[in-house]
ROGU-47880 format. One record per residue (C-alpha): x, y, z; residue in one letter. Coordinates in steps of 0.001 Angstrom, whole numbers, padded with zeros to 6 digits, always signed. Layout:
N
XYZa...
This chain:
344
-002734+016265+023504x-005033+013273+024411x-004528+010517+026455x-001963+007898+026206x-003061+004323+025173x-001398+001070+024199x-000985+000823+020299x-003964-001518+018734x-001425-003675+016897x+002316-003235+018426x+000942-002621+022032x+003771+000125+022888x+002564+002925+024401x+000986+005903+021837x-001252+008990+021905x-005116+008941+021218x-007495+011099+020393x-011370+009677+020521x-012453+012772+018158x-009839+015339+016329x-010389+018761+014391x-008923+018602+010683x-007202+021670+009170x-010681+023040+007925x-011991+023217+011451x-013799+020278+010855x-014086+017363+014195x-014111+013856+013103x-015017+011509+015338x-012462+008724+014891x-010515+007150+017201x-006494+008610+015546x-003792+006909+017075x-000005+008284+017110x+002750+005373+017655x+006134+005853+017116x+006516+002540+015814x+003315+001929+013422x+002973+005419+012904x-000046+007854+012659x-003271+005975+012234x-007095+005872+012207x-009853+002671+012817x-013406+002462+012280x-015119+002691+015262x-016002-000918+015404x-012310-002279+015854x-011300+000278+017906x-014419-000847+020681x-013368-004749+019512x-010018-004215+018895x-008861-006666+022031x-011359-009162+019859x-008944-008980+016852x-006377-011915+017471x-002313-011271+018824x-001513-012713+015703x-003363-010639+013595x-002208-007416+015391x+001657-008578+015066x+000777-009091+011146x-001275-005996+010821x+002090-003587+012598x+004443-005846+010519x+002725-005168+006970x+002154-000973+008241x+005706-000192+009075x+006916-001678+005921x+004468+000713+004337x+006175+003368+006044x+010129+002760+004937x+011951+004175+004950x+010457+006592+007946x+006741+007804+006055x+004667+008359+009080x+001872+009941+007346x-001576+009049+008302x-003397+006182+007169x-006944+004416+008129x-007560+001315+008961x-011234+000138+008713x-013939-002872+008761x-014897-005309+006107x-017943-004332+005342x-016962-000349+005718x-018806+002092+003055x-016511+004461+001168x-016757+007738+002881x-018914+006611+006115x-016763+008705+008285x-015573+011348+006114x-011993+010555+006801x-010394+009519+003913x-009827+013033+002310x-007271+012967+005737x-005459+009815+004718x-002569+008927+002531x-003806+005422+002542x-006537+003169+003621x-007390-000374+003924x-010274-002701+004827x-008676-005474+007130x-008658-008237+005505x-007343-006202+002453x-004546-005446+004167x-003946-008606+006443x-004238-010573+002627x-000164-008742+001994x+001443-010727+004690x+004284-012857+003111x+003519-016730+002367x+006237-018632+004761x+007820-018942+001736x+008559-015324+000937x+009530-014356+004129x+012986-014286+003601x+012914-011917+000498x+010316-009825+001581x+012397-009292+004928x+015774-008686+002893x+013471-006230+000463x+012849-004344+003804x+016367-004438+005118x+017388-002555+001594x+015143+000240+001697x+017045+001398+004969x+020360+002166+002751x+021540+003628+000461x+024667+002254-000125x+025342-001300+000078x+028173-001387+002723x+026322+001514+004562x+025715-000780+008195x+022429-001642+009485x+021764-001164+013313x+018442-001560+014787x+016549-003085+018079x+015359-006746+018379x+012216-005007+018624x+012318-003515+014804x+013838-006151+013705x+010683-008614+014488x+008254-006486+012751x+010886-005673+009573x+010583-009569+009326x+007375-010529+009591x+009113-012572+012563x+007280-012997+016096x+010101-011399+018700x+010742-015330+020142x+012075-016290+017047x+013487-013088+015508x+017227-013623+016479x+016731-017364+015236x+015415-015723+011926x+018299-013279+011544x+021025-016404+012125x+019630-018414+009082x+019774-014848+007157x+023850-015187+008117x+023901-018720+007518x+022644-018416+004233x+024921-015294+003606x+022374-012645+003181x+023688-010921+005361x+026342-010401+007611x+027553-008987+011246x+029037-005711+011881x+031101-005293+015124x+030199-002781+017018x+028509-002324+020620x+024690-001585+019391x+021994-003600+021635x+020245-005261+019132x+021055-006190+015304x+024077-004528+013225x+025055-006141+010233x+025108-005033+006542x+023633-006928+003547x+026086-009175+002289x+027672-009680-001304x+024768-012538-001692x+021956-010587-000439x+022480-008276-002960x+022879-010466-005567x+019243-012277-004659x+017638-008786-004632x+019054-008587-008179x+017602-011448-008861x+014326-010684-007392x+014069-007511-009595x+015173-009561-012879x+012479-011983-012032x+009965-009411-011959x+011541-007776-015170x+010941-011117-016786x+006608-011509-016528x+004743-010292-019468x+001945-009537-017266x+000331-006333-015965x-002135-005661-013520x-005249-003461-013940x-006731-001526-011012x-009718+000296-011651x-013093+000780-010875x-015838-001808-011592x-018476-000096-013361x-020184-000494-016614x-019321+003792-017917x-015889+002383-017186x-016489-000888-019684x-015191+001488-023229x-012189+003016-021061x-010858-000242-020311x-012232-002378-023796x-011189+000411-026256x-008306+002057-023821x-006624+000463-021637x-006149-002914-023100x-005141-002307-026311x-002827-000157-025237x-001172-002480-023013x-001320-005609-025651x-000007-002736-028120x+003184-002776-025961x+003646-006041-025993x+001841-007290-022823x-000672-009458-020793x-003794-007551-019728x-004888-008958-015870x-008095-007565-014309x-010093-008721-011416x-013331-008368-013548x-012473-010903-015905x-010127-013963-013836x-012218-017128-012715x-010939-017570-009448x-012757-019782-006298x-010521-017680-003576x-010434-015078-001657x-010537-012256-003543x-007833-010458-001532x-005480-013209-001785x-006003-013222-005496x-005518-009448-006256x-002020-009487-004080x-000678-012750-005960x-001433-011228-009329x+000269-008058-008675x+003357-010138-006845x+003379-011549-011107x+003036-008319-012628x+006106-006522-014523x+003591-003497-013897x+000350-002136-013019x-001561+000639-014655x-004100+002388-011536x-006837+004715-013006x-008164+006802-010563x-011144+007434-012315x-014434+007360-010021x-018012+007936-009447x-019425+011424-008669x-020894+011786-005426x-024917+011589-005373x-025261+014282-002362x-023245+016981-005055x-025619+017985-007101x-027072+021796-007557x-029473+021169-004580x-026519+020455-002199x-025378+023869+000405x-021488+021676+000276x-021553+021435-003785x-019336+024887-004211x-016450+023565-001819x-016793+019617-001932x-013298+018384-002003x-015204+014534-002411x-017262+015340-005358x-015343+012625-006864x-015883+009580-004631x-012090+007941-004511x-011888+004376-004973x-009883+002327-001767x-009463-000684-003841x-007365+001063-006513x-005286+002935-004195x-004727-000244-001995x-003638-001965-004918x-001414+000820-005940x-000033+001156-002247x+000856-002421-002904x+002713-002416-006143x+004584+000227-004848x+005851-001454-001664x+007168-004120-003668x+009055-002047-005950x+006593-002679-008939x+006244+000457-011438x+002858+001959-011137x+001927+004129-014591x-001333+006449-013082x-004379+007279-015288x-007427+009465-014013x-010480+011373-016681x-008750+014528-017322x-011961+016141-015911x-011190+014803-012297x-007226+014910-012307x-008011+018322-009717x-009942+015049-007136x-007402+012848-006865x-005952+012943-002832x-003524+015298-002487x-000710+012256-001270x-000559+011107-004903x-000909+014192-006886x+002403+014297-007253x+002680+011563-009517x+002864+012246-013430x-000981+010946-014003x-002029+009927-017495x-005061+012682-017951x-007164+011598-020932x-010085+012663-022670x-011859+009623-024108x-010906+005905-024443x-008547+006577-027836x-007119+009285-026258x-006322+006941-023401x-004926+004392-025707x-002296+006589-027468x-001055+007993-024612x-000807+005061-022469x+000795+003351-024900x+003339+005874-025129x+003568+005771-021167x+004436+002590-021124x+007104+002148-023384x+008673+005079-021442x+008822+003632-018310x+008767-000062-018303x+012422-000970-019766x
């Protein structure tokens, strides 16, 4: 039900709901948003009563980087909140397969640069064989591009210029072409470049009980396999943090993501919630942003969690064959092994 309102980022028209009951009965009162185009979402409170304040550009980028989260066709719910948002403040997440703080997530949009790959990247996640045609709106198009709709046809001729791809003739309004011979063969390359780095990324939280895990576990294990170790904890850097953690994961052959988190200070006997808490186990955004990431560009993502909290971990991701482990050696072994199983 609800009312209908113009999409925060795309501006096509979408359902709203100011407050919404979860499947426990509980109401959250969070503006949810339901576009066909960027898909099912949530904002903090303060960008949905400011969200005219947020520039056009930023909302073009913002429903360019979500629907390439969603290919091909994942429209399952995902938050969007402030900078200075506090894990938890609105009880939401545990309703989310992903969230992001803005500038997290505005920090992914393609240098002019990349543009071109990242676009053809997109365009191959719609198929699944390579002469299988392509036909979609002007509209699509523009946000699968990272291209502002003036421009977007201008875009897709330098794409057939350069013989990434090429036209299909048929009557569709709008784009229909497949991926060409070339544009295959610079995905190919894109991958082999990737294959190349020595380097993986480590997303985790930043705490000192987590200082053995990572010194004694993680590390070793990683240099035992024969590569780089890159964590935010320990690169100088003067930029923006954001921009830092998405260029070195853009490097990395791979990224290990342990879930592994603080407990939640309201749990404890005392609490009336402690018997049926479902956040006992206070999940941290950063990691599964940075996971999110890796994923979207095709980077392998090996999962680690404390075996004790494997039964926390969101329910979108549980799916995944985590790496449960007892103690930091523990850790090491078995990452080790994890790694030279899946990174070829």
């Amino acid at each position: 039900m609800g009312e209908k309102v113009p999409c925060a980022f795309c501006g096509e028209e979408c359902g709203h709901l100011s407050a919404w009951g979860t499947p426990k009965g509980n109401v959250l009162v969070v503006p949810r948003y339901d576009c066909p185009g960027c898909g099912q979402y949530v904002l903090g409170r303060d960008l949905w009563a400011n969200s005219a304040a947020t520039s056009a550009d930023d909302r073009f980028k913002i429903a360019c980087l979500v629907r390439e989260k969603q290919l091909p066709h994942d429209h399952a719910m995902y938050g969007i909140f402030e900078d200075d948002y506090k894990e938890d403040e609105y009880n939401v997440e545990s309703q989310l397969k992903a969230w992001w703080r803005i500038s997290d997530l505005l920090a992914e949009f393609p240098k002019p640069t990349e543009i071109l790959d990242r676009s053809l990247c997109n365009l191959r996640r719609l198929v699944e064989h390579p002469m299988e045609p392509i036909e979609v709106s002007w509209d699509d198009l523009s946000y699968l591009m990272f291209c502002p709709k003036q421009w977007v046809s201008s875009q897709y001729d330098a794409m057939k210029k350069t013989a990434l791809v090429r036209d299909v003739a048929t009557g569709f309004e709008g784009a229909s072409f497949t991926i060409a011979p070339d544009g295959w063969a610079r995905l190919d390359e894109l991958a082999k470049k990737r294959a190349e780095s020595k380097q993986a990324f480590v997303a985790m939280w930043f705490a000192d009980e987590m200082a053995e895990v990572y010194d004694k576990g993680i590390k070793p294990a990683i240099e035992d396999a024969g590569f780089d170790t890159r964590q935010m904890a320990f690169i100088q850097h003067n930029d923006d943090i954001c921009d830092v953690i998405v260029a070195e994961i853009r490097k990395s052959r791979f990224i290990v993501a342990d879930f592994s988190a603080g407990k939640c200070a309201k749990c404890g006997e005392e609490c009336e919630h402690s018997k049926d808490c479902k956040d006992k186990v206070r999940a941290r955004g950063g990691v599964y942003f940075e996971a999110g990431f890796a994923m979207g560009l095709g980077i392998p993502v090996i999962w680690t969690v404390r075996k004790e909290q494997l039964e926390q971990i969101h329910f979108d991701i549980r799916q995944y064959n985590f790496v449960a482990y007892g103690d930091a050696e523990d850790l090491r072994v078995q990452l080790k092994n994890r790694i030279g199983a899946t990174i070829q």
